[in-house]
C-alpha positions in Angstrom: 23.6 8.4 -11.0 22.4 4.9 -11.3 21.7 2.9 -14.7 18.1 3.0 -15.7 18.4 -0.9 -15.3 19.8 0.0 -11.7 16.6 2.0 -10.5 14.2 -0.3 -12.3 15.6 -3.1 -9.7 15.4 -0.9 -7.1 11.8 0.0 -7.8 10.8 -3.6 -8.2 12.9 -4.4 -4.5 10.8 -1.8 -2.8 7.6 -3.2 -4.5 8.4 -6.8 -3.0 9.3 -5.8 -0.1 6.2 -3.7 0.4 4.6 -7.3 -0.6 5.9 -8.9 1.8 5.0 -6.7 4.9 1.7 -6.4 4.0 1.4 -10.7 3.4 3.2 -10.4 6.9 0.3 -8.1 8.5 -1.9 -10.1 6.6 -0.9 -13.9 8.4 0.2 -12.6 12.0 -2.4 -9.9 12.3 -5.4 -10.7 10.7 -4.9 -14.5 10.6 -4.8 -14.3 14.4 -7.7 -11.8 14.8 -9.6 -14.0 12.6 -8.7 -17.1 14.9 -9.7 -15.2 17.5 -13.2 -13.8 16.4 -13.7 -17.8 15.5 -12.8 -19.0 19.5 -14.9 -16.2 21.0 -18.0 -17.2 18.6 -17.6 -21.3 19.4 -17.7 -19.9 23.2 -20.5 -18.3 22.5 -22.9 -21.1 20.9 -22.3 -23.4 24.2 -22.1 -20.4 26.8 -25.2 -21.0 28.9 -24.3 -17.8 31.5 -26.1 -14.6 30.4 -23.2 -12.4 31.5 -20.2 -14.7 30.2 -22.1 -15.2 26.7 -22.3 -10.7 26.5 -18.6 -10.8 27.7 -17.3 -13.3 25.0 -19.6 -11.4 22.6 -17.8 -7.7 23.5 -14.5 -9.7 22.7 -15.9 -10.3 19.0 -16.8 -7.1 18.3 -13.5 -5.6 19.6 -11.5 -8.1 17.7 -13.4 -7.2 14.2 -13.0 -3.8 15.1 -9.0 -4.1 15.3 -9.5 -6.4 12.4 -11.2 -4.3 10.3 -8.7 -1.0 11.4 -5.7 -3.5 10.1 -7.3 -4.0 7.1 -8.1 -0.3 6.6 -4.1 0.6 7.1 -3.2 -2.4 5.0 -5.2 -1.0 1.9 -4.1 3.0 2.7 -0.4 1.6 2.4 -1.4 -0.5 -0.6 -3.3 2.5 -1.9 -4.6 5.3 0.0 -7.9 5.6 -0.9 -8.3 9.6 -0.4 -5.8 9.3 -3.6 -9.0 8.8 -6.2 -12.3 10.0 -3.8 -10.6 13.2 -2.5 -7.4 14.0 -3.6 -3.7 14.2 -3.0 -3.7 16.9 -0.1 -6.1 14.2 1.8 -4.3 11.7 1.2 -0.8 13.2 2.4 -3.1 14.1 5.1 -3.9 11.1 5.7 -0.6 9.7 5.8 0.6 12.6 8.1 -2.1 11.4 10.8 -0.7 7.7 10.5 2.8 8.6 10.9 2.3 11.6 13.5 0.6 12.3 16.8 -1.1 15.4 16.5 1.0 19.1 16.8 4.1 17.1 15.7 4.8 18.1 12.6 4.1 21.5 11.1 2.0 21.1 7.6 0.2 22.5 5.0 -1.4 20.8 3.0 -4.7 22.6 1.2 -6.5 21.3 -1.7 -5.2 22.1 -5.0 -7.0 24.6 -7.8 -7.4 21.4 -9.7 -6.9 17.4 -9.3 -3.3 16.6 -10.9 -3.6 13.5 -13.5 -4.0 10.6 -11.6 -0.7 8.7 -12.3 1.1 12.1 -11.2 -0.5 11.8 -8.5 0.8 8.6 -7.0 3.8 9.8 -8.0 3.8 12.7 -5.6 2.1 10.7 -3.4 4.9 8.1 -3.2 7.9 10.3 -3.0 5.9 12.2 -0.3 5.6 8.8 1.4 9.1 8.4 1.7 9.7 12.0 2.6 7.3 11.9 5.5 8.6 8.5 6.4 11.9 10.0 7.1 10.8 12.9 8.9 9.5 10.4 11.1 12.8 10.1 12.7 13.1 12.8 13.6 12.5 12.9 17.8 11.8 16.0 18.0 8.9 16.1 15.4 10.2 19.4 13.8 9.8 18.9 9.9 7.8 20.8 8.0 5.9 19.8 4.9 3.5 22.3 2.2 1.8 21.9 -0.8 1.3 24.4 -3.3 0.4 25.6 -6.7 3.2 27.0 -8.6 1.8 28.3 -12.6 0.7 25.2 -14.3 2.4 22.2 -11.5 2.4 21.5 -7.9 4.8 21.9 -5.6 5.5 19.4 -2.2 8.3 20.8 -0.3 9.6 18.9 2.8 11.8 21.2 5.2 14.3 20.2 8.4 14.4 16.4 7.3 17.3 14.4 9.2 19.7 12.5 7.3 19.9 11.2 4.2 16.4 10.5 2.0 16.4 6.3 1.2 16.7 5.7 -2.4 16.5 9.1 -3.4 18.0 8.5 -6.8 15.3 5.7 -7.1 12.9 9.3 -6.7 14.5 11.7 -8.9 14.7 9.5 -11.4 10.4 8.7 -10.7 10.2 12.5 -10.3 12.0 13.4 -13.8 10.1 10.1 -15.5 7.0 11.8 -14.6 8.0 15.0 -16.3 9.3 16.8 -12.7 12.2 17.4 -10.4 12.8 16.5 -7.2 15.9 18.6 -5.7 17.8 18.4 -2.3 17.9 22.1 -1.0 20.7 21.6 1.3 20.9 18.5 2.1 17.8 18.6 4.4 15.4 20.1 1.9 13.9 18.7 -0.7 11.5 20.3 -3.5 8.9 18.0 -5.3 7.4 19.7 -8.6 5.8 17.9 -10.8 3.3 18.9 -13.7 -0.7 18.6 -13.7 -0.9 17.1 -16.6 -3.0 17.5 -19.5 -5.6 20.4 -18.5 -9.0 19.1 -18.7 -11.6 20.0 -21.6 -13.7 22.6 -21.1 -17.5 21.7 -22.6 -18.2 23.8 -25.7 -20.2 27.0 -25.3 -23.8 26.1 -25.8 -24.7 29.7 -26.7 
């Protein structure tokens, strides 16, 4: 097992590295949409052809379109915004559909009898980042990923994933910081369970 030390640089080289391909998407993909939108509106302003100014106009509205769907999967990666407005089955929902063509991987993924604490949360929605990511290479598609209640904490299981997980002591250790487990079922199994958290106050009785 690595040194807490150990992990904590590991954590911080995933962080930058998560940096620096999202200030990579940010220069080559939006910088040259951007550039583009630009061009197309200088065409516009000294187009004098009715049909060519509505043609460079379609091009601006397509490129804001693709800009604004690069911006959209720039902040879900950041952080997925189903995480806080919906919850965490939306948001590994969400994730599954960005990762996935439909029918390719079998999941379930219903909403939980209550809203785990927020930091426990990301947590499980992290380490179910990296478990779907590596199901993801699988060719055939044939993983299988549930969420479930299990007495008083959640469980995310991941079934049929190939290989071995990246930096999975970099997760148990996240997982057991966060008052959980996350265990390898035979080698291609893994089992996330982590606690709700503190149960939420219940309003007095006004009678």
């Amino acid at each position: 097992m690595p040194s807490p030390s150990a992990l904590l640089l590991q954590l911080f080289r995933l962080q930058e590295e998560e940096r620096a391909r999202v200030g990579r998407a940010l220069h080559n993909q939006v910088g040259q949409a951007l550039s583009a939108i630009r061009m197309g509106a200088h065409l516009v302003q000294s187009e004098d052809d009715a049909d060519l100014r509505a043609e460079d106009l379609h091009e601006i509205i397509r490129a804001s379109d693709e800009t604004v769907a690069i911006l959209r999967d720039l902040h879900a990666r950041l952080h997925p915004p189903q995480l806080d407005a919906i919850g965490l089955d939306a948001a590994l929902r969400a994730e599954v559909e960005r990762h996935f063509a439909p029918g390719t991987l079998s999941v379930s993924l219903p909403p939980l009898p209550r809203a785990p604490q927020a930091d426990l949360a990301l947590v499980a929605f992290r380490i179910g980042q990296a478990l779907l990511r590596q199901a993801a290479t699988r060719a055939d598609g044939g993983a299988q990923v549930t969420l479930t209640d299990d007495a008083g904490a959640f469980v995310l299981s991941a079934r049929h994933i190939p290989g071995d997980l990246p930096d999975a002591a970099l997760w148990r250790a996240l997982a057991s910081a966060a008052g959980g487990r996350l265990d390898d079922e035979g080698g291609s199994h893994w089992r996330l369970r982590l606690p709700y958290g503190p149960a939420p106050a219940t309003s007095p009785d006004p009678a």
